[in-house]
TORMI-923627 format. One record per residue (C-alpha): x, y, z; residue in one letter. Coordinates in Angstrom, 3 decimals, always signed. Last residue first. Example, Ala and Ser with C-alpha at 12.3 -4.5 7.8 and 13.67 -1.06 7.14 Angstrom:
% residues 2
+13.670 / -1.060 / +7.140 / S
+12.300 / -4.500 / +7.800 / A
//
This chain:
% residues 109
+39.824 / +22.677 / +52.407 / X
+39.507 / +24.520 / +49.616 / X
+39.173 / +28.566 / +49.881 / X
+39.024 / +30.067 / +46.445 / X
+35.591 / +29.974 / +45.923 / X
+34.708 / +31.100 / +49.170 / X
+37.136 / +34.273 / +48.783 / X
+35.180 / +35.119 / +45.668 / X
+31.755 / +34.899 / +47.976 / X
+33.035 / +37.467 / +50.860 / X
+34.191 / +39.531 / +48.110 / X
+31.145 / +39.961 / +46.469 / X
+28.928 / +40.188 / +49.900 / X
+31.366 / +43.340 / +50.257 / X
+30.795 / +44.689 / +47.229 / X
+27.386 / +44.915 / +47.500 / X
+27.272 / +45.958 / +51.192 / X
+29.755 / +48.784 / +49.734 / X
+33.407 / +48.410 / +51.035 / X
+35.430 / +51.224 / +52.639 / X
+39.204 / +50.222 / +52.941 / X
+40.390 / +49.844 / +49.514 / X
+38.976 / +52.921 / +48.830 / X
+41.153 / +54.886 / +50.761 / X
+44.174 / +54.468 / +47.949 / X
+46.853 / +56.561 / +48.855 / X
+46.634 / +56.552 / +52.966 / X
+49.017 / +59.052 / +53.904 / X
+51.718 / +58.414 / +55.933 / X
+52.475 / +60.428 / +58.918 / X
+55.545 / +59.820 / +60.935 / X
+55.682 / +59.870 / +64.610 / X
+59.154 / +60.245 / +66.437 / X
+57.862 / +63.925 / +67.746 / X
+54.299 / +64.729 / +67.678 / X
+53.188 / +66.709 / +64.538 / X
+52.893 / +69.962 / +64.762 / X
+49.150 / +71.777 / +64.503 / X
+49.189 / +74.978 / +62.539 / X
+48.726 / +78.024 / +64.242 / X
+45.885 / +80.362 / +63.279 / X
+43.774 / +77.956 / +66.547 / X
+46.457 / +79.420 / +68.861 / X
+46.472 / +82.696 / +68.073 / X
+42.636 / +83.253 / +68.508 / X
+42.934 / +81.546 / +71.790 / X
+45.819 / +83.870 / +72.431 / X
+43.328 / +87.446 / +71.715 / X
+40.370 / +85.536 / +73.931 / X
+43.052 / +85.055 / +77.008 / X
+44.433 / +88.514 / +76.328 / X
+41.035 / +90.616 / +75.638 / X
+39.316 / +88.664 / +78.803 / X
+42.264 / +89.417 / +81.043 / X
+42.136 / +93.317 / +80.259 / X
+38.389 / +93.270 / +80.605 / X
+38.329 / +91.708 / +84.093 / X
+41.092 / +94.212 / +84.838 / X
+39.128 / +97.452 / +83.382 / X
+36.220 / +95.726 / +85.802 / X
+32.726 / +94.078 / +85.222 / X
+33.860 / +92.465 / +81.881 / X
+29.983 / +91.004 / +80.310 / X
+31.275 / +88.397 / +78.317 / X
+29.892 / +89.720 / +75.017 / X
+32.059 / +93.021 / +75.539 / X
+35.525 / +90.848 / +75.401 / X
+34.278 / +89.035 / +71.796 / X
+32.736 / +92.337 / +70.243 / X
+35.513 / +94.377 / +71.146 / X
+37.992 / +91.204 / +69.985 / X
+36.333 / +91.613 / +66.339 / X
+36.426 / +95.097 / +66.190 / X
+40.425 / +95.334 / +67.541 / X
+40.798 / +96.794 / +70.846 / X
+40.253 / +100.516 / +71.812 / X
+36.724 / +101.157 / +72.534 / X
+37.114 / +98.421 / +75.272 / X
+39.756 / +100.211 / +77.283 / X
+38.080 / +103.366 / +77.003 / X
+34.647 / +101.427 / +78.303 / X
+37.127 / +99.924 / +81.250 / X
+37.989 / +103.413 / +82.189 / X
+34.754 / +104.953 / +82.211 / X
+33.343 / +101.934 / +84.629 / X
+35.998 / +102.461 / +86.990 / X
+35.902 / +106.068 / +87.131 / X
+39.333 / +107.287 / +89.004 / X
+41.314 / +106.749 / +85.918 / X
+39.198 / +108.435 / +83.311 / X
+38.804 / +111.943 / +85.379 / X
+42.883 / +111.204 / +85.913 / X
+43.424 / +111.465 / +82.032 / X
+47.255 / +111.910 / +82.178 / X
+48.238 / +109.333 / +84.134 / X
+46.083 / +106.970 / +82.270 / X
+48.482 / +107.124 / +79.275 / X
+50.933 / +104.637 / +81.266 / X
+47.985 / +102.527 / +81.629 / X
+46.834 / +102.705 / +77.727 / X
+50.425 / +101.640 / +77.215 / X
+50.532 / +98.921 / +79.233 / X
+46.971 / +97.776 / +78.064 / X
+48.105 / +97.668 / +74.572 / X
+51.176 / +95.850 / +75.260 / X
+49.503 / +93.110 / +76.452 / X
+46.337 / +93.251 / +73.834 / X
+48.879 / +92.610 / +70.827 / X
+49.676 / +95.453 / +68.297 / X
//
């Protein structure tokens, strides 16, 4: 179940726990006790003041979470080609000063 419809429903239940409603502090603790381990742990670090403050930190952390499991698309009219033989571009110093003296041989002015 997502955090958004989690908190609606643990609003609608307030009704019926009005000693929970009326304490602010009481409230946001039920809130908290209710969310996934890993989110409680997330949500409490930051300290929520309010059952609001809590409520917004679940959601925002809860879509950041969602948003790094999806993959990245890649950007329309782009095409991505990989690179089959990197090697070509990273030269040792060795190798390098190896080249650098081949292509002097063959260059005649």
């Amino acid at each position: 179940m997502r955090v958004a419809e989690y908190a609606r429903q643990f609003f609608v239940l307030l009704v019926y726990v009005p000693h929970v409603s009326n304490q602010k502090r009481t409230k946001r603790n039920k809130f908290l006790k209710g969310l996934r381990p890993d989110l409680y742990q997330m949500v409490l670090s930051g300290s929520p003041a309010t059952y609001i403050d809590a409520v917004n930190r679940a959601v925002d952390i809860e879509e950041s979470l969602m948003e790094v499991e999806t993959p990245i698309q890649p950007t329309t009219g782009r095409t991505y080609q990989p690179v089959q033989d990197a090697s070509q571009y990273f030269y040792s110093p060795q190798g390098s000063q190896q080249q650098q003296q081949s292509n002097r041989k063959r260059f005649r002015p």
